[in-house]
PQR file with spaces between the fields and no chain letter, atoms N, CA, C, O and H, PARSE charges and radii, in Angstrom:
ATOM       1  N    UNK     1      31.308  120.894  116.356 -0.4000 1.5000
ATOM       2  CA   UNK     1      30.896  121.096  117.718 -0.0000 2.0000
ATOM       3  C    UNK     1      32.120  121.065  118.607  0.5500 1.7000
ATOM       4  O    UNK     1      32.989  120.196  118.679 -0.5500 1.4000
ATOM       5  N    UNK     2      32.009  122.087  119.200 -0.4000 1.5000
ATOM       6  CA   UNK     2      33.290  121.975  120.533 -0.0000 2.0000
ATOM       7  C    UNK     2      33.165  120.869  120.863  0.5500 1.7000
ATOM       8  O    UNK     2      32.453  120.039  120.297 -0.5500 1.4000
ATOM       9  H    UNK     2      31.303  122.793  119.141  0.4000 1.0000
ATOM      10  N    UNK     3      34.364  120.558  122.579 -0.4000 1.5000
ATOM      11  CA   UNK     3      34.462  119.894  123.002 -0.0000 2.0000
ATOM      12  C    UNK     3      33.757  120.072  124.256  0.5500 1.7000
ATOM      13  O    UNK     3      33.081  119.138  124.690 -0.5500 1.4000
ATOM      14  H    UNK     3      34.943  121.232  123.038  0.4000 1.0000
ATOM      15  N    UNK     4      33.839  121.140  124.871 -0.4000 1.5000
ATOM      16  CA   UNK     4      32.759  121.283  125.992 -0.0000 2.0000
ATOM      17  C    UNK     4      31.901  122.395  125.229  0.5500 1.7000
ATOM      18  O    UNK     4      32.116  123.399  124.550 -0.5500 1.4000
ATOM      19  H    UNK     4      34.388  121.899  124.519  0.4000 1.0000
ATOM      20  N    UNK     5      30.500  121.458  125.853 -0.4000 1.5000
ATOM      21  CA   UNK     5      29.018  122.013  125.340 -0.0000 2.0000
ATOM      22  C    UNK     5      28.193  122.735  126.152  0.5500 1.7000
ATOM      23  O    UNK     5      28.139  122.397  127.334 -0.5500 1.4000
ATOM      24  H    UNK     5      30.326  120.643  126.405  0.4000 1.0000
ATOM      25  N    UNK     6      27.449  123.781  125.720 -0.4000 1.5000
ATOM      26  CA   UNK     6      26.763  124.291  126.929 -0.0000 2.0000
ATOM      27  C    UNK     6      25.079  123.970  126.940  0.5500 1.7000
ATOM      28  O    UNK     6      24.092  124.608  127.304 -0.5500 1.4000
ATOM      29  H    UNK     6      27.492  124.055  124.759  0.4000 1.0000
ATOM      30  N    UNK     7      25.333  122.491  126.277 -0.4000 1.5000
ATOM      31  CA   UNK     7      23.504  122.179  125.646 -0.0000 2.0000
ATOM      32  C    UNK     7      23.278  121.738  127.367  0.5500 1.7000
ATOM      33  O    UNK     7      24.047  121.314  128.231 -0.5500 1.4000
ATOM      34  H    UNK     7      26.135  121.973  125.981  0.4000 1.0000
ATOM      35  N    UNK     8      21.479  122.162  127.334 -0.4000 1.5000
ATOM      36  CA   UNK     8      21.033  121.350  128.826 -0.0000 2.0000
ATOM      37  C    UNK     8      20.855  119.983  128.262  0.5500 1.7000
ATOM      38  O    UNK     8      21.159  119.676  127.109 -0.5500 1.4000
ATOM      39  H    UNK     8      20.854  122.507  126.632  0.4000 1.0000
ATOM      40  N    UNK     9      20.356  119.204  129.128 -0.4000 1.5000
ATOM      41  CA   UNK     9      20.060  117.561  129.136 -0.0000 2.0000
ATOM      42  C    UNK     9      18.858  117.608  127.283  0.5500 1.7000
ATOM      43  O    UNK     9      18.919  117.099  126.164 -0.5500 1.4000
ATOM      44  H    UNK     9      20.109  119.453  130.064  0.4000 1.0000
ATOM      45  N    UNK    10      17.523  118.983  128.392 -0.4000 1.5000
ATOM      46  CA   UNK    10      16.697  118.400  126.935 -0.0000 2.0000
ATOM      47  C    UNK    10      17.119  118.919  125.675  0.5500 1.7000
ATOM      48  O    UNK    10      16.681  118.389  124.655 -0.5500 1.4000
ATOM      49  H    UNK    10      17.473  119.397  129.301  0.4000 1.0000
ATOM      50  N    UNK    11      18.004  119.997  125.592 -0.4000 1.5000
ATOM      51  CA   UNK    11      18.986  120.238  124.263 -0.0000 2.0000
ATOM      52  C    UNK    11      19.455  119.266  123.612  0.5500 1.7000
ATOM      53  O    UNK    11      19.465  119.147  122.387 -0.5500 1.4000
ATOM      54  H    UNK    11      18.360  120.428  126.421  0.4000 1.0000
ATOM      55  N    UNK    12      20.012  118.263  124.692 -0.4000 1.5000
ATOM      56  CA   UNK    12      20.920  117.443  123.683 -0.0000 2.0000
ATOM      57  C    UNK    12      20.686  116.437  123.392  0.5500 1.7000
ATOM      58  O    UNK    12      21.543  115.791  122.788 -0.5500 1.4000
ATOM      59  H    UNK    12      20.004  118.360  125.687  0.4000 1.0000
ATOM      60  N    UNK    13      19.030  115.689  123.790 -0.4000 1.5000
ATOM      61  CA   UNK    13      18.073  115.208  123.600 -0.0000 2.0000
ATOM      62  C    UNK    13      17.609  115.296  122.465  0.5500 1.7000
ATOM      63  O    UNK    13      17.589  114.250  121.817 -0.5500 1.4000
ATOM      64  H    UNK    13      18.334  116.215  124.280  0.4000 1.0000
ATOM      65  N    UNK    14      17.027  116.665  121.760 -0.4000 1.5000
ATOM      66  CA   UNK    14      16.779  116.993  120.634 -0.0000 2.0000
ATOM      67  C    UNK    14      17.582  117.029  119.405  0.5500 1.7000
ATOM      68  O    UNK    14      17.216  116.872  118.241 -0.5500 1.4000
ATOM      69  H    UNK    14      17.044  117.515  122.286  0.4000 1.0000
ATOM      70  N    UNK    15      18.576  117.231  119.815 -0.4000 1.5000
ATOM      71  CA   UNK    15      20.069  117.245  118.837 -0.0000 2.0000
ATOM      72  C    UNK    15      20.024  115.801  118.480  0.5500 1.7000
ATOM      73  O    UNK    15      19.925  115.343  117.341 -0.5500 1.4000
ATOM      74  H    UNK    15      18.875  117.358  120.761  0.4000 1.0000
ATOM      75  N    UNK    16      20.103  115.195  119.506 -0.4000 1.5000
ATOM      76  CA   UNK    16      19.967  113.360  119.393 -0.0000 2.0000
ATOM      77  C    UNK    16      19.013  113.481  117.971  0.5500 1.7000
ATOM      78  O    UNK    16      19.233  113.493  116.760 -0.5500 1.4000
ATOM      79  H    UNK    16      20.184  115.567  120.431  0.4000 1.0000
ATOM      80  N    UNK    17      17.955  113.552  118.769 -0.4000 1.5000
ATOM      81  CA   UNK    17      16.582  112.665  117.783 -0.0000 2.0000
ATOM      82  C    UNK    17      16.741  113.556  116.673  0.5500 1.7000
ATOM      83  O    UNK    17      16.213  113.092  115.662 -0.5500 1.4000
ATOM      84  H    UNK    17      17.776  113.542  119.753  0.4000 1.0000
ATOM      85  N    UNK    18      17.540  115.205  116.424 -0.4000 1.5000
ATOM      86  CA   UNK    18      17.523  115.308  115.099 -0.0000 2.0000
ATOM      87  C    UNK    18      18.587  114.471  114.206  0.5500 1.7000
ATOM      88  O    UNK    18      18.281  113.872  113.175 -0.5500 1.4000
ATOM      89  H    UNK    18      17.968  115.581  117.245  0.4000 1.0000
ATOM      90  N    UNK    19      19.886  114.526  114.768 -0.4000 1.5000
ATOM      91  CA   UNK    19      20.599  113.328  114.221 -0.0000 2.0000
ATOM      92  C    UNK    19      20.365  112.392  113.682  0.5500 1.7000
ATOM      93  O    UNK    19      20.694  112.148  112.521 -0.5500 1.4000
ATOM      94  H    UNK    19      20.135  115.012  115.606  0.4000 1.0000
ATOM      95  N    UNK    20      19.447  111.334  114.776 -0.4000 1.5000
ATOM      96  CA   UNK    20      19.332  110.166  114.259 -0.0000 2.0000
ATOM      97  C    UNK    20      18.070  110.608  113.385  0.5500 1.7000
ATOM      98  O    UNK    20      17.737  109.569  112.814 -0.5500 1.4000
ATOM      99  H    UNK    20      19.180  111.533  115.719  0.4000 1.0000
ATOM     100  N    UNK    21      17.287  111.527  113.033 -0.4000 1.5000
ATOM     101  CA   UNK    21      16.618  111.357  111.731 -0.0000 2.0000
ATOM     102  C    UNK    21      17.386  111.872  110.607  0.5500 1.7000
ATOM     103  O    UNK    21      17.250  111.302  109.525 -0.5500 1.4000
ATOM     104  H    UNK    21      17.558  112.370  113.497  0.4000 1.0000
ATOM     105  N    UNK    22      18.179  112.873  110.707 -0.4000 1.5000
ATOM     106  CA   UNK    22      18.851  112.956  109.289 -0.0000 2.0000
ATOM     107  C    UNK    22      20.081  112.081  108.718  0.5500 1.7000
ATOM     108  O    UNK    22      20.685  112.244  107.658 -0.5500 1.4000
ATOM     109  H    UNK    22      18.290  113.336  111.586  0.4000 1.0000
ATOM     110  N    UNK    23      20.325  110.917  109.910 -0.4000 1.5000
ATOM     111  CA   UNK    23      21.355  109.609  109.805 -0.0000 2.0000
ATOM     112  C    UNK    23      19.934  108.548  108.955  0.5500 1.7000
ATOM     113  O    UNK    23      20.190  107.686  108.114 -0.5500 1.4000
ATOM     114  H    UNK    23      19.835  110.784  110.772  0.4000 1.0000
ATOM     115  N    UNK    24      18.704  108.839  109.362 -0.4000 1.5000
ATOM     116  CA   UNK    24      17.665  107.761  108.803 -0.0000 2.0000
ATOM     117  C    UNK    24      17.331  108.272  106.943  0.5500 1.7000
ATOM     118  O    UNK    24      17.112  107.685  105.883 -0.5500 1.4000
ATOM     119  H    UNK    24      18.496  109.539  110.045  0.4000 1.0000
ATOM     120  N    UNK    25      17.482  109.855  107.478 -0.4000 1.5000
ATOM     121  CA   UNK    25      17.108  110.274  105.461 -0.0000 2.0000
ATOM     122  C    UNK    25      18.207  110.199  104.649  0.5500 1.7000
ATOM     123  O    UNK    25      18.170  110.261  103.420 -0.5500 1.4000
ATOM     124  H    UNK    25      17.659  110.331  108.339  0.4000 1.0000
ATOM     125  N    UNK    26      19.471  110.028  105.524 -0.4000 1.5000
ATOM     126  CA   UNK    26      20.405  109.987  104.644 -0.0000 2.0000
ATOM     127  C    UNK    26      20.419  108.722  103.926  0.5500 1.7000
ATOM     128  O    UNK    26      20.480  108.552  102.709 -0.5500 1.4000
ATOM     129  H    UNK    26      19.501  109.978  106.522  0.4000 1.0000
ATOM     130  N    UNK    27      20.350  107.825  104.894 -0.4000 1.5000
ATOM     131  CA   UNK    27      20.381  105.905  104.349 -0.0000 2.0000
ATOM     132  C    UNK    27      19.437  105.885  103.283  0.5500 1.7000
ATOM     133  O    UNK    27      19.804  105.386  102.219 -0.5500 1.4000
ATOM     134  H    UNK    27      20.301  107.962  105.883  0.4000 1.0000
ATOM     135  N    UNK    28      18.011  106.452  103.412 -0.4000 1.5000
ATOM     136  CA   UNK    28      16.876  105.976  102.870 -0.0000 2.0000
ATOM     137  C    UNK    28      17.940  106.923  101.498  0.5500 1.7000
ATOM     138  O    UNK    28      18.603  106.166  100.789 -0.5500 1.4000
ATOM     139  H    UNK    28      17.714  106.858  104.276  0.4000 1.0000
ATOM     140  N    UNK    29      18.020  107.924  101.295 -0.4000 1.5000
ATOM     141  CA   UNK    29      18.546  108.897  100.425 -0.0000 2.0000
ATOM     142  C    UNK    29      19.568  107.914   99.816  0.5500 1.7000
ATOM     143  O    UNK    29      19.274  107.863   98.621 -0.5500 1.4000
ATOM     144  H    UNK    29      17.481  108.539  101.871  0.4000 1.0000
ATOM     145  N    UNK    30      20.633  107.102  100.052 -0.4000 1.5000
ATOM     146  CA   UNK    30      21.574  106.534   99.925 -0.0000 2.0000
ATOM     147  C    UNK    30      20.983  105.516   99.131  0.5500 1.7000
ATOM     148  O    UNK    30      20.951  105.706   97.915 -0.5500 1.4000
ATOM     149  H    UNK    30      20.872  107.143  101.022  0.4000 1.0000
ATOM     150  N    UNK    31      20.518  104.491   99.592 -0.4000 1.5000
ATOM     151  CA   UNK    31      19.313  103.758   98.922 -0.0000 2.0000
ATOM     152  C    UNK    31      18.575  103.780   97.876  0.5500 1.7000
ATOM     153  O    UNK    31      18.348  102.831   97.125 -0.5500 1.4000
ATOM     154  H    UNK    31      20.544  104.338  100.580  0.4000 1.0000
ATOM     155  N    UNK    32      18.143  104.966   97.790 -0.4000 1.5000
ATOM     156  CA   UNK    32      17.573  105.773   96.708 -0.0000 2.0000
ATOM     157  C    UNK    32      18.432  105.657   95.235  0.5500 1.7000
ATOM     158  O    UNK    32      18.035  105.231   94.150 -0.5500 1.4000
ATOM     159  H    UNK    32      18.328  105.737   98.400  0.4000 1.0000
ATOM     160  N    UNK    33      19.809  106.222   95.638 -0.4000 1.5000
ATOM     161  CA   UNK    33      20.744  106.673   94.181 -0.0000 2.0000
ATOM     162  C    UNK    33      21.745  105.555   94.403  0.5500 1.7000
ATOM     163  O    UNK    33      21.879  104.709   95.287 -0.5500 1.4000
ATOM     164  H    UNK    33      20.132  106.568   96.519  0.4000 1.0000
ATOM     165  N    UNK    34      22.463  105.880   93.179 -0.4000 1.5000
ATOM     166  CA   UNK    34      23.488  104.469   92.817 -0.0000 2.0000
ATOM     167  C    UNK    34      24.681  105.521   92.103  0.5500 1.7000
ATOM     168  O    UNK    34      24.232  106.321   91.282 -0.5500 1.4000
ATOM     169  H    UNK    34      22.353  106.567   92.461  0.4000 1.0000
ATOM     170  N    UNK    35      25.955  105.552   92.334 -0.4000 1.5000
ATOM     171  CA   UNK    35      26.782  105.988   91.723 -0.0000 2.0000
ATOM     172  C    UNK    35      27.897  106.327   92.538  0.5500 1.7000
ATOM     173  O    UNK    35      27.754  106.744   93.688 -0.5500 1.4000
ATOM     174  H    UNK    35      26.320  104.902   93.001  0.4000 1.0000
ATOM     175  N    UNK    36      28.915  106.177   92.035 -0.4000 1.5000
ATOM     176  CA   UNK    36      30.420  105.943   93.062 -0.0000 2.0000
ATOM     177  C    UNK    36      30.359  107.345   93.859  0.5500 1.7000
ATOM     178  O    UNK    36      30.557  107.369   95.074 -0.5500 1.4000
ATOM     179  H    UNK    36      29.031  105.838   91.101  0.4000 1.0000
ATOM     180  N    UNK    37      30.051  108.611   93.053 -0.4000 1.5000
ATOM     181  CA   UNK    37      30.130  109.860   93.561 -0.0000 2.0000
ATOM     182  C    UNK    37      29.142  109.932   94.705  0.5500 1.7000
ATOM     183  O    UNK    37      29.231  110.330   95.867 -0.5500 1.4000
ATOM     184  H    UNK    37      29.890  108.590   92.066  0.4000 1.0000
ATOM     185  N    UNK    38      28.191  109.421   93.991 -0.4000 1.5000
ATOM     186  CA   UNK    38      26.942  109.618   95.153 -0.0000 2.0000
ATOM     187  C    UNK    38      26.916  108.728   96.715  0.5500 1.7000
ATOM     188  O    UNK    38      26.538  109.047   97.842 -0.5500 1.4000
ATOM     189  H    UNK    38      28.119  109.098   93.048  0.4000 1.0000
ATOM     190  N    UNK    39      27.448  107.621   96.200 -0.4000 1.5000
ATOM     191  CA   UNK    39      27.590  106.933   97.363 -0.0000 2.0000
ATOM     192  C    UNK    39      28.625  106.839   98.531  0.5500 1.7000
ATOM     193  O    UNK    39      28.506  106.417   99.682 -0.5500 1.4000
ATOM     194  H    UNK    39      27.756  107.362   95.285  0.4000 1.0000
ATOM     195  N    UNK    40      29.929  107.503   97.685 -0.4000 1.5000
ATOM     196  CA   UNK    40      30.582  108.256   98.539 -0.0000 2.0000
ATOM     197  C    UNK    40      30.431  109.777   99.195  0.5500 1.7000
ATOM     198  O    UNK    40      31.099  110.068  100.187 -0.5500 1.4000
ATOM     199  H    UNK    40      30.025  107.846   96.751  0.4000 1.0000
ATOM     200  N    UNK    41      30.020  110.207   98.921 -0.4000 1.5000
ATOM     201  CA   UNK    41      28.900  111.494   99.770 -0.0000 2.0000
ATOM     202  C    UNK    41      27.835  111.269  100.459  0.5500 1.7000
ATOM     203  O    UNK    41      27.238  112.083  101.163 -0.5500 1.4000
ATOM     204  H    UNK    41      29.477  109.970   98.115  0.4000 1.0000
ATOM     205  N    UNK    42      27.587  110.209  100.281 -0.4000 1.5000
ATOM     206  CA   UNK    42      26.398  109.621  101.511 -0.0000 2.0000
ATOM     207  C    UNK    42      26.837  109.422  102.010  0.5500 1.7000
ATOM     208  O    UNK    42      27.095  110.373  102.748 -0.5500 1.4000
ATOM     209  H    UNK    42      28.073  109.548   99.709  0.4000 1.0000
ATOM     210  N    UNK    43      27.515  108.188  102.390 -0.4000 1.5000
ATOM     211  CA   UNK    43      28.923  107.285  103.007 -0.0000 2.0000
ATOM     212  C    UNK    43      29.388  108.311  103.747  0.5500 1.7000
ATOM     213  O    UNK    43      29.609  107.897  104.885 -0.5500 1.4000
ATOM     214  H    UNK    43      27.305  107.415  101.790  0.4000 1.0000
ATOM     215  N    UNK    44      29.696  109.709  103.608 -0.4000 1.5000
ATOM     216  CA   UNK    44      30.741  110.316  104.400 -0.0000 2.0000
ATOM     217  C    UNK    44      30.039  111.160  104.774  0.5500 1.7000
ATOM     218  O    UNK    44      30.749  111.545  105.704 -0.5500 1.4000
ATOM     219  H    UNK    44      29.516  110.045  102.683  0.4000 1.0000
ATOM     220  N    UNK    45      28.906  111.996  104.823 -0.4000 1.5000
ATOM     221  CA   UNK    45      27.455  112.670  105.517 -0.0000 2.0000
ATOM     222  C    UNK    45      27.091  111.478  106.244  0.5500 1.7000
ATOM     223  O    UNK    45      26.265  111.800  107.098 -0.5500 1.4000
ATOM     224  H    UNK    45      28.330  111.684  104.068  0.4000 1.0000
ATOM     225  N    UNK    46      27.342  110.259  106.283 -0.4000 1.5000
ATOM     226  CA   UNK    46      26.374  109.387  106.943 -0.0000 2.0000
ATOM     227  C    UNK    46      27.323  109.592  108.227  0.5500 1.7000
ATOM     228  O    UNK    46      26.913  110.123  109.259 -0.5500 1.4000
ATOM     229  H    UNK    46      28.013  109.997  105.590  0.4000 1.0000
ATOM     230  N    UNK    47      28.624  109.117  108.055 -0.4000 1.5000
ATOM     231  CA   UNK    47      30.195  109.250  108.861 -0.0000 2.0000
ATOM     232  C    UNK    47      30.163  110.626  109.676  0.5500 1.7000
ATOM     233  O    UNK    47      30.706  110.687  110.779 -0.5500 1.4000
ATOM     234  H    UNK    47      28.957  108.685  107.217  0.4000 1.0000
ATOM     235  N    UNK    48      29.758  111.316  109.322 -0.4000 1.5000
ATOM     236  CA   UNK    48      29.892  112.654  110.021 -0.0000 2.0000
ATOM     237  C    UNK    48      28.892  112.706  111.149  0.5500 1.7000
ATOM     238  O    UNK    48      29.177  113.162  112.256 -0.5500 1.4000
ATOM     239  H    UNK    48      29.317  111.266  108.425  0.4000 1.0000
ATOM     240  N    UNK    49      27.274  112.042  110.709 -0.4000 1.5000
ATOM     241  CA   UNK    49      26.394  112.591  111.212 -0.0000 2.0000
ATOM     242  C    UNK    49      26.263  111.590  112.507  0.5500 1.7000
ATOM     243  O    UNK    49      25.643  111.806  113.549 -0.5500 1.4000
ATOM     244  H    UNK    49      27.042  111.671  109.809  0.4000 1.0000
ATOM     245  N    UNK    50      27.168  110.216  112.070 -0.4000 1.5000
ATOM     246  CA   UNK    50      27.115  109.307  113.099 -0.0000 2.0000
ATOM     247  C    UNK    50      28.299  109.884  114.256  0.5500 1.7000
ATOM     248  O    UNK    50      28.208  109.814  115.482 -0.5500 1.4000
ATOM     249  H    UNK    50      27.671  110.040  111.223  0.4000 1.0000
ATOM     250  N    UNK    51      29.319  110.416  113.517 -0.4000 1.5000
ATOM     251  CA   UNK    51      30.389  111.065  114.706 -0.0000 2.0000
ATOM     252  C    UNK    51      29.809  111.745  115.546  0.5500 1.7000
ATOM     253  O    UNK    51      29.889  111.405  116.726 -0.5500 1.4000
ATOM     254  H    UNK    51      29.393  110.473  112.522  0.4000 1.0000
ATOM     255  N    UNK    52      29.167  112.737  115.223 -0.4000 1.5000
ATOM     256  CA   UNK    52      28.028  114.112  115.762 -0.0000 2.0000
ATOM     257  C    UNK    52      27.578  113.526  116.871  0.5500 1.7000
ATOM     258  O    UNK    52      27.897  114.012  117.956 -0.5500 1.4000
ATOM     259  H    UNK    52      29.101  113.014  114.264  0.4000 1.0000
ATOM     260  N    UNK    53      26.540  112.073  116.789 -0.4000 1.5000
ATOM     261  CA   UNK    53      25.640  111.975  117.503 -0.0000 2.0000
ATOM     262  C    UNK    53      26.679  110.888  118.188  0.5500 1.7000
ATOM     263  O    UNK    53      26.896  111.218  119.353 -0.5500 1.4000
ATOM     264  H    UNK    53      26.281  111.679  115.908  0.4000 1.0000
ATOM     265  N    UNK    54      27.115  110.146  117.950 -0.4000 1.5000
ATOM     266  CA   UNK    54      28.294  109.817  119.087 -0.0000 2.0000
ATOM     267  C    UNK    54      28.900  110.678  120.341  0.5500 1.7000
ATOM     268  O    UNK    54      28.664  110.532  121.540 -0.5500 1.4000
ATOM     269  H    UNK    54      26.938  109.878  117.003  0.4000 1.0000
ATOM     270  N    UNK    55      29.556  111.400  119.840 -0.4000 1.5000
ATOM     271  CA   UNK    55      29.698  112.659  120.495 -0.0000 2.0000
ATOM     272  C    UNK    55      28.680  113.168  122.045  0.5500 1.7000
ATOM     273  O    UNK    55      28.947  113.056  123.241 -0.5500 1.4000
ATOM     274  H    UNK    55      29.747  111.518  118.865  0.4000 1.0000
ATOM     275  N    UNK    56      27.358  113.790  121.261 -0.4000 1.5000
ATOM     276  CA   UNK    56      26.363  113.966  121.734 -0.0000 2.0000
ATOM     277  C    UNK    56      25.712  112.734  122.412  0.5500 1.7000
ATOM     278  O    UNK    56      24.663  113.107  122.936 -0.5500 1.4000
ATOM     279  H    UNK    56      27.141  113.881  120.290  0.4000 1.0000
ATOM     280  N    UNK    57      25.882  111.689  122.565 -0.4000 1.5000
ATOM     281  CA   UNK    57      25.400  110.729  122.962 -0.0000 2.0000
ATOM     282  C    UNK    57      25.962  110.401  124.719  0.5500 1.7000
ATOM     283  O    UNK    57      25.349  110.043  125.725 -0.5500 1.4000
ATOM     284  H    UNK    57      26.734  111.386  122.139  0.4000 1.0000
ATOM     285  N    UNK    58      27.254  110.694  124.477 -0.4000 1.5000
ATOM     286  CA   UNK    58      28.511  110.549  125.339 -0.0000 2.0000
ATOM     287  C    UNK    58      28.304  111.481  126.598  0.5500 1.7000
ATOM     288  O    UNK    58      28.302  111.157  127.786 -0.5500 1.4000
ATOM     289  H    UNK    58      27.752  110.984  123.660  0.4000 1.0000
ATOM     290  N    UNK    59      28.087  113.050  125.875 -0.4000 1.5000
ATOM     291  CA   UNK    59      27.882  114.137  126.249 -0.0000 2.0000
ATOM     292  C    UNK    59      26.628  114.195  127.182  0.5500 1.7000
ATOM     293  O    UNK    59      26.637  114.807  128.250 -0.5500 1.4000
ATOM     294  H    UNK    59      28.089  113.314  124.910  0.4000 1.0000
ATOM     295  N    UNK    60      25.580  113.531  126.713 -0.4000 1.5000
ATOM     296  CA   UNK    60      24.043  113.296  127.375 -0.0000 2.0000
ATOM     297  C    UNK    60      24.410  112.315  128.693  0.5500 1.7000
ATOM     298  O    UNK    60      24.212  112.694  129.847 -0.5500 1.4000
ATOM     299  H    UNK    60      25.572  113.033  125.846  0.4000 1.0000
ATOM     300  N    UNK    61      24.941  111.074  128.376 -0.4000 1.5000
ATOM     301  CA   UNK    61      25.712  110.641  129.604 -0.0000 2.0000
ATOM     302  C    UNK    61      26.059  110.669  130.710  0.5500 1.7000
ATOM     303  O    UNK    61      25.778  110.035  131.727 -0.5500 1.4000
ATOM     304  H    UNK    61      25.102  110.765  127.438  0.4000 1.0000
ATOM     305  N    UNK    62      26.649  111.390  130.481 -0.4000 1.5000
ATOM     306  CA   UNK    62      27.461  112.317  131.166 -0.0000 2.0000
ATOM     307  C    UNK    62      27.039  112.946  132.085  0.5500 1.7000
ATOM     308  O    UNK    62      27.122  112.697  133.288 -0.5500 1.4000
ATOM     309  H    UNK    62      26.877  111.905  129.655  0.4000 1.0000
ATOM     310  N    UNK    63      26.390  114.108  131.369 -0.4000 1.5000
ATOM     311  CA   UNK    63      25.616  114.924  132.309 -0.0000 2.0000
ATOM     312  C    UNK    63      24.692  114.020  133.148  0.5500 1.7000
ATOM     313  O    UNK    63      24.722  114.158  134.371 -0.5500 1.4000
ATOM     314  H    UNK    63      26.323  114.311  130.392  0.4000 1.0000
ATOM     315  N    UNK    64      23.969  113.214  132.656 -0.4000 1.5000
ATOM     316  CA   UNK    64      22.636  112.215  133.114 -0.0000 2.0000
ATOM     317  C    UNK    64      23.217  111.925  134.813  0.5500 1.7000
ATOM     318  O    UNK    64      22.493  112.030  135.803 -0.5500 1.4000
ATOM     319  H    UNK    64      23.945  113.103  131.663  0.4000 1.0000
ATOM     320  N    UNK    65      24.774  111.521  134.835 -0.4000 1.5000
ATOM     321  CA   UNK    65      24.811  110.740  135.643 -0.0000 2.0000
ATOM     322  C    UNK    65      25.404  111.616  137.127  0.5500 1.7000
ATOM     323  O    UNK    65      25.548  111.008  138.188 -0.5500 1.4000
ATOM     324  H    UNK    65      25.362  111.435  134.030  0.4000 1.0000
């Protein structure tokens, strides 16, 4: 994702709540399997998806105010 976004407020709203559900299937997913490979590919899809919505979180902010 760029750095400047052209999402409206309820865009980036939705982006949110999709985030934080594929940050929730990833854990449960993570949870699920056991193995150095696997858990480092969760671990770092989890890392990404939390950067994302960081990001986007900041971004919502922002605009809000």
């Amino acid at each position: 994702m760029s750095d400047k976004s052209t999402l409206s407020l309820p865009e980036l709203e939705d982006r949110i709540a999709i985030l934080r559900d594929n940050i929730r299937q990833l854990v449960e997913q993570a949870a699920a399997q056991s193995g150095g490979q696997d858990e480092e590919r969760n671990a770092d899809r989890i890392a990404q998806q939390t950067e994302e919505l960081e990001k986007l979180i900041k971004e919502r902010d922002a605009l809000a105010k």
